[in-house]
Structures are given as C-alpha cells and as structure tokens.
N, C-alpha and C positions, 0 to 999 in steps of 0.2 A: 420558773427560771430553768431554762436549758444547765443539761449535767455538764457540760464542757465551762459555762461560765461560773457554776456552782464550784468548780473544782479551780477555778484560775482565780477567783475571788476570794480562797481560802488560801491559793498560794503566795497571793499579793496582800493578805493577811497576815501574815507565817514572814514578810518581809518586813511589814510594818511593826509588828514586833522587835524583829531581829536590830532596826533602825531604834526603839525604846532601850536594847539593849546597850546598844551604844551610847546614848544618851546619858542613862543610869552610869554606865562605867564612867564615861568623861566625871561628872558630876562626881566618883566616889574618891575620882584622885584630883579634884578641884579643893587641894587643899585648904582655900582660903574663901573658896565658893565664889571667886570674882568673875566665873564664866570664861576663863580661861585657864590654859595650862601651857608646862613648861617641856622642854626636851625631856628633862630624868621622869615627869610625871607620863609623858606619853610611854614612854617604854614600861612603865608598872601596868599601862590602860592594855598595853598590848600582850603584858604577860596574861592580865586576866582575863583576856577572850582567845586565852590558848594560842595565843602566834611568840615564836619562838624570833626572835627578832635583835641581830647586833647592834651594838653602840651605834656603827657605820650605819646601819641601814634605819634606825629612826632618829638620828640627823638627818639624813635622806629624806625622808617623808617627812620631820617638821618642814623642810625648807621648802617641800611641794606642796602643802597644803598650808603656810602659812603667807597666805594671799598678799597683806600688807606690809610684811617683812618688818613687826615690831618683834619676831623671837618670841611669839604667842601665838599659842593653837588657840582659836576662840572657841566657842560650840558650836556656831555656825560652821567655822573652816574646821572642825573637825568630822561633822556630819556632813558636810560636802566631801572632802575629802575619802570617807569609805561609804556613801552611796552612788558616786558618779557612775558606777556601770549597773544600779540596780533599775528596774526596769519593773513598772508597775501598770504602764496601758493603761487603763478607763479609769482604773481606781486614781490615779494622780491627777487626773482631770477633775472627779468626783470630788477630792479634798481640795484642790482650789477654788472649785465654785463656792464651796464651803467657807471656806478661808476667807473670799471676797467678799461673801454675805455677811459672815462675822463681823471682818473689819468696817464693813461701812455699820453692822448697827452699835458702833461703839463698843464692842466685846471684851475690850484689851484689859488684862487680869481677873478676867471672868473665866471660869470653866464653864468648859463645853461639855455638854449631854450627849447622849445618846438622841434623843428625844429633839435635841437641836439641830443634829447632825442630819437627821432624818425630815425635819421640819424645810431647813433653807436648802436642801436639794430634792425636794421629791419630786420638784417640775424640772429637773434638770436632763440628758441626755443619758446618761447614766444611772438606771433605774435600780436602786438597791431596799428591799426590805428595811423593814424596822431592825427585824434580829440581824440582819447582815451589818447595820449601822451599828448595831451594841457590843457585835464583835471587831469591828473593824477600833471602838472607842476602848476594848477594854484590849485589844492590842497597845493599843497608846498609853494605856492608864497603868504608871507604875506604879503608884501605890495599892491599888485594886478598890479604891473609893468610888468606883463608879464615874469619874467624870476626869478629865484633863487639861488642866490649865492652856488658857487662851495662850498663853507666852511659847510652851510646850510642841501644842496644837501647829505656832507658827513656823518654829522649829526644824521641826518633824516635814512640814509642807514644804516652807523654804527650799531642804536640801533633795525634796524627792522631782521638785520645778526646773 
C-alpha cells in the first residue's frame, strides 16, 4: 500500500472514530434511551465534546438538524447533523459496499466483524487489508468487544453517505 494512502486511511480512521464519539455522547444523554433527545439534552452532549454553546445557539442547531420538525434530535439527525462537512473519499464508498452486502444477506442486529468487513469487500474497488479492516471496526467499536452491531454499523454509514 502506497505511504500517501496509508496515511489518508488512518486519517479517515481518526474520523470514523471521532463520528463513534458522537454516537456514545448522544446515547449518554439519551436519558430514556429512546434514540432521541431534547433541546436541554443536546446542550449537556455539546458541553461534553467541549463546545461552549448558548441557550440561543442550540435552539439554533436543534431547529437545523431536526429534519422532521417533531422537537427531537433522533440519532440519525444528530449524526447527520455534525458529519455533513466530514469528508472520507474511498473509505465511505468501501463502508457502503459493505453496508449493501450486509443488508442484503439479512445482517440486521447482527454484529459485524472484522473478518466480515473484509470478507464482503475484498473484490470491491477499494482494496483495504485485513488489519486496515480491524482498525477501521475497532474505530466503530465502542465498547472494545471486538465487533459492532449491524444497527450501529448502519448508523455510522447512513450519516457518512
């Protein structure tokens, strides 16, 4: 693997994490865990990824990233919401193909491997290692079990598409 993609594939690594983090935070002020959150929850999510943020200004962002205008940030329209200018090139291609392989063989609240990841793409365009597959999964993997639920998985893909 050329050093220039080596190091762009660890940057787009270093992203997909950063997007797990988001994840984890929504999820830690999902008080009631029903996959959504409210105005006062989103300003505790943005205290704790350090953004210093006034009443005025997430009212603001609920109303911008709450798509359907029910007064709820889902997880979707929250991780749409702080990925729309992130920017992943080959690797967002590579987890779709992924995604599309999954969903057709029935995957859904199944975890994804490593070992999977690297199965339903390796004839794809975007030629990545085995190890580049088990870092790109233990970016996604918040609890560090080694694998990440298919829901997770789609998640994560959805908002990077």
């Amino acid at each position: 693997m050329a050093m220039a993609q080596a190091e762009s594939i660890s940057a787009e690594i270093e992203t997909l994490s950063h997007v797990m983090s988001l994840l984890e935070a929504f999820r830690a002020f999902d008080s009631n865990y029903d996959g959504f959150i409210t105005c006062a929850e989103l300003g505790g999510i943005l205290g704790s990824l350090g953004y210093r943020a006034s009443e005025e200004d997430v009212r603001e962002m609920m109303q911008q990233g709450d798509k359907n205008k029910d007064g709820l940030l889902s997880t979707q329209e929250f991780l749409d919401m702080n990925t729309k200018d992130m920017e992943l090139c080959g690797l967002t291609n590579f987890l779709k193909t992924a995604f599309d392989a999954f969903n057709v063989d029935g995957a859904v609240d199944e975890a994804v491997t490593a070992e999977e990841l690297y199965q339903v793409t390796g004839n794809g365009e975007f030629q990545l290692s085995f190890e580049d597959c088990q870092d790109i999964l233990a970016s996604m993997d918040g609890d560090g079990d080694g694998v990440v639920s298919f829901q997770d998985f789609k998640l994560i893909v959805n908002s990077l598409v």
